[in-house]
N, C-alpha and C positions, 0 to 999 in steps of 0.2 A: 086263804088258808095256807096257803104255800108260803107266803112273808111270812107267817104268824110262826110255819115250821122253821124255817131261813132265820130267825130270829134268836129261837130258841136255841138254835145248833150253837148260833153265835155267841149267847151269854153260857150256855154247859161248857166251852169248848176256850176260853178265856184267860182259865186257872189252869188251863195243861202247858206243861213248863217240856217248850223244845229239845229235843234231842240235842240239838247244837247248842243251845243256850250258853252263853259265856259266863255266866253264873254256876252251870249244873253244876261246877264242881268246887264253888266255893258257899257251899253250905257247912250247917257246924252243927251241933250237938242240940242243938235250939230247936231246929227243923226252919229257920227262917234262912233266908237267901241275901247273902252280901258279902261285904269282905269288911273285916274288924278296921277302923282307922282312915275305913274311904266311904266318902260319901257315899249315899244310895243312887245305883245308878240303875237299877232295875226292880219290877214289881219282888217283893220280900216274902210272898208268897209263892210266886210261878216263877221267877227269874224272870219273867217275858219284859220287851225294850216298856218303857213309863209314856204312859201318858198325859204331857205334861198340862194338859186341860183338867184331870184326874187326880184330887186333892182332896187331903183333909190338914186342916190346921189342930192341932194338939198342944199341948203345955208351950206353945213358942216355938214350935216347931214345926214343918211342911213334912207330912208323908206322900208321896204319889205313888199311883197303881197305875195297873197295866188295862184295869176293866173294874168295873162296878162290883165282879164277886167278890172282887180282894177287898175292894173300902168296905163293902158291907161286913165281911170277917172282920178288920179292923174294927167296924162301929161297933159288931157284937158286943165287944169288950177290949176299949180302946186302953185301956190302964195294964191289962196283961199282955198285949203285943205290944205297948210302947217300950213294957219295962222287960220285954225280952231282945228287942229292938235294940237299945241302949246297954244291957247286959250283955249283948255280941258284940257291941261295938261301933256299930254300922252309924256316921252318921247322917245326920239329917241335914237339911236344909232350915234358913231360920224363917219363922213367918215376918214377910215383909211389912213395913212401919206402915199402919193403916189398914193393914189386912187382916 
């Protein structure tokens, strides 16, 4: 039962964007987290560091997240976060040839 709570803590607790975050304060009118013109270098919903195991491939494109809540927000509705994504400016990474 204690894993089970241990578990839980871990995915509620995923999507809270650090105090220190180096992102905190380059958010924009979007609500998304990055900086216009530079690659993504951190989850674009929490700021928190990428894990780069943590992927979704899109139109040609690589998103990575920091934890499962954020891919799942993305899968939600991959066509409204990409195209708010892309309207910030924030880019991506290209999916690689074969992937």
């Amino acid at each position: 039962a204690s894993v089970c709570i241990l578990l839980s803590f871990l995915v509620t607790s995923c999507g809270d964007r650090p105090a220190n975050s180096p992102a905190s304060n380059s958010t924009s009118t979007s609500g998304l987290i990055g900086e216009p013109g530079k690659t993504q270098s951190v989850d674009v919903f929490s700021g928190n560091p990428l894990n780069w195991n943590l992927y979704t491939d899109y139109n040609g494109d690589r998103l990575y997240f920091c934890c499962s809540d954020s891919r799942l927000k993305f899968l939600s509705d991959p066509s409204f976060y990409y195209d708010r994504i892309k309207r910030q400016g924030i880019l991506l990474n290209k999916t690689p040839a074969g992937g």
